[in-house]
C-alpha positions as CSV (number, residue, x, y, z in Angstrom):
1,X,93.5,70.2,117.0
2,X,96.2,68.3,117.8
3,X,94.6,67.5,121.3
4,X,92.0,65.9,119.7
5,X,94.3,63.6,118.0
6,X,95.9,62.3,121.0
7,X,92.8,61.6,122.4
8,X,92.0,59.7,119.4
9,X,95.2,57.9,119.1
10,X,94.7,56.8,122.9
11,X,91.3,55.7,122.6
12,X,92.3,53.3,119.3
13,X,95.5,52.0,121.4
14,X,93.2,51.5,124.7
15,X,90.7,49.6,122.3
16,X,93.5,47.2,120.4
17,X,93.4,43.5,121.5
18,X,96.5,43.1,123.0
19,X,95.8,45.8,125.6
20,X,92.1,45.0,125.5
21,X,93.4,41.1,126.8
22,X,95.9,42.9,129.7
23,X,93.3,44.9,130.8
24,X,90.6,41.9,130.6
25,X,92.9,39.8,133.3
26,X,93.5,43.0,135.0
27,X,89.9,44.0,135.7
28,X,87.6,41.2,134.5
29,X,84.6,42.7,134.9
30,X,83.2,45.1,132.4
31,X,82.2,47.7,134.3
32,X,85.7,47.9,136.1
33,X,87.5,47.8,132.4
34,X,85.0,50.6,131.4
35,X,86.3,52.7,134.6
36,X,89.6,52.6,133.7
37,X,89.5,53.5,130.5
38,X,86.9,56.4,131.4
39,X,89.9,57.4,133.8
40,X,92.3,57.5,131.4
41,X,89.7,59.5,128.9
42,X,89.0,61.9,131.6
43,X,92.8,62.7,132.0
44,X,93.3,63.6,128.9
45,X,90.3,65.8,128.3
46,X,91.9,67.5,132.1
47,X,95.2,68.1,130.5
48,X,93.7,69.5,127.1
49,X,91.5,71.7,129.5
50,X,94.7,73.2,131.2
51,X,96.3,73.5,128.3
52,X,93.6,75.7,126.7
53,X,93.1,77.8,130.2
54,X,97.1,78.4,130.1
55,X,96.9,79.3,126.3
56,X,94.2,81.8,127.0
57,X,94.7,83.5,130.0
58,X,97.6,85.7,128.7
């Protein structure tokens, strides 16, 4: 459960204006802003796999 809240928590901080405008002059396209932040989505949702594979494989 509390995977699911970091997820959350990163998608709400990925999506604030601040970092929205940092990664808008980063990468100003949208489809290269949308990569990046699929990226970082995909990580998380890798490490919260892992995690559940370790917890269960005892």
């Amino acid at each position: 459960m509390s995977h699911i809240l970091i997820v959350l928590i990163v998608i709400g901080l990925v999506f604030r204006k601040p970092l929205g405008r940092m990664l808008a002059r980063q990468f100003p396209d949208r489809a290269g802003r949308h990569r990046v932040v699929g990226t970082v989505i995909v990580a998380f949702a890798l490490v919260i796999v892992i995690r559940l594979a370790a917890l269960f494989w005892n």
